[in-house]
Steps between C-alpha positions, in 0.01 A plus 500: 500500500662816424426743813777784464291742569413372825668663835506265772492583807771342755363495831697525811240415748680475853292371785568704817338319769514111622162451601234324353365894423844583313514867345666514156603778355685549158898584521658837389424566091798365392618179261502225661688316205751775570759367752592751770771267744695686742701340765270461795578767756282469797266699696678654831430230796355234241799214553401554878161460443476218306757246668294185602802337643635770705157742629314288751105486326265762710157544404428818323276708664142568353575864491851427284298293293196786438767808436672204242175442308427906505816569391488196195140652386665865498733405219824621657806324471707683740199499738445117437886438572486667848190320574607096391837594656336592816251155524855281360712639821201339727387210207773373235280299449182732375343386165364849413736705645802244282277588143463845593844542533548333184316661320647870586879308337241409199408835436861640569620229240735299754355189360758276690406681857136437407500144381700446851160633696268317308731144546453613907147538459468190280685295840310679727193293297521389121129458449500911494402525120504912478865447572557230259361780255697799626822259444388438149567839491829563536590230299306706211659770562834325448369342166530175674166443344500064595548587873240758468283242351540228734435807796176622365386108380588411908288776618186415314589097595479634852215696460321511187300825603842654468393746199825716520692147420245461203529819369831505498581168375257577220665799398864323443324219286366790253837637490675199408157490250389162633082565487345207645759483818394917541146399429478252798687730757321796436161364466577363882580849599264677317265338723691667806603771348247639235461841625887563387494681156884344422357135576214586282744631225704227474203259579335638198863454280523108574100508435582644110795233483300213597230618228254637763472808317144621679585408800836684483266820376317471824798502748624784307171667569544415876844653489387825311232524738755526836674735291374659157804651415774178516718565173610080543139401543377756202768363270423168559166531504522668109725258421196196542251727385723529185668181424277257627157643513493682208313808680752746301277817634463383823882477516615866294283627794742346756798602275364865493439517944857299507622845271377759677627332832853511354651152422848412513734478178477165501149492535464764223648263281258239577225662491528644134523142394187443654334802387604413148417153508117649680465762202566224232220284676268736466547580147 
């Protein structure tokens, strides 16, 4: 199937809690395919913190445990470092406090300090699936895309409500272009996830591949409808109305919204082909 004129979206979903009510939240807007390693320099107090063998386990204390979650659903990293730092000097042994932490190297890019949390967390239980998926990762982020595989696939083995897994994992099979893997993942997390206009984009993408071609027209509706003005979701949208329905007018009036809203150069160049191929179809 040619589909070069569809934008896939790469999600980064990153699950911030460990409950069985997890938070997710998408990572900083930035490639994940892109590798970003930098030697892993850790937080002030972390080595302390996080010594099993050598800090004598105390429970943390509910009010360590309330300022962690606070701080986690606040989005600050520096914030979230004080805060897991604090509950590791009493707990090294603290599941959310361990993928908190981890998470903060995530987003700073020290992938090895990061992957180091999440292995804690994983010893401090291995049936926690969200961190199975954070893992998965940091392994994408260092284009290690079989480790990231076999992350995300453990997550949803552990839990298969795990949507951020799903999502994920469906996104890397539509990179590497291989439709009826994608198709599967992402139909288990559109299920979880379906109010998330980059799992409906790239939902509707494997739908078009697998020959689905209305049903990929209504996802892209779903999308437009969480946000009308999505270049990706436009483009791809005009793209099906174009090549595979054949609803040429339908699609110049995407084109035309997708103008005014100022496209990239590379999606200038796309589009013309489409508007051409549109204008001949109506002739």
């Amino acid at each position: 199937m040619k589909n070069k004129f569809f934008k896939l979206t790469i999600l980064i979903l990153v699950v911030t809690g460990c409950s069985s009510s997890e938070k997710r939240e998408a990572a900083p807007a930035k490639s994940p395919l892109t590798s970003r390693i930098q030697a892993p320099v850790p937080v002030e107090g972390a080595d302390e913190a996080t010594a099993t063998s050598e800090v004598k386990e105390v429970e943390s204390t509910p009010t360590e445990s309330q300022v962690l979650k606070e701080t986690v659903a606040g989005g600050n990293d520096e914030a979230i470092s004080r805060a897991a730092i604090q509950v590791l000097s009493r707990n090294p042994r603290d599941l959310a406090a361990l993928n908190a932490l981890g998470l903060v190297y995530y987003h700073k890019g020290q992938l090895g300090a990061a992957q180091l949390m999440f292995d804690k967390a994983l010893r401090v239980n291995a049936n926690a699936a969200g961190v199975y998926n954070n893992l998965g990762l940091t392994y994408l982020a260092e284009k290690d895309l079989s480790l990231a595989i076999q992350s995300f696939r453990r997550a949803i083995e552990l839990d298969p409500n795990q949507g951020d897994a799903a999502a994920n994992l469906g996104a890397i099979y539509l990179n590497q272009k291989d439709y009826t893997k994608a198709l599967v993942a992402l139909e288990m997390a559109i299920g979880k996830l379906g109010s998330d206009q980059r799992v409906l984009n790239n939902y509707a993408i494997a739908l078009t591949a697998g020959g689905k071609a209305s049903q990929a027209q209504e996802n892209y509706k779903k999308a437009l409808q969480l946000n009308s003005n999505n270049k990706d979701v436009m483009l791809n949208y005009a793209a099906l109305m174009i090549n595979q329905l054949k609803k040429y007018s339908d699609g110049l009036d995407l084109l035309n919204k997708l103008k005014f809203l100022g496209p990239s150069p590379e999606a200038r160049n796309q589009m013309n082909v489409l508007e051409n191929k549109a204008k001949a179809g109506l002739k």
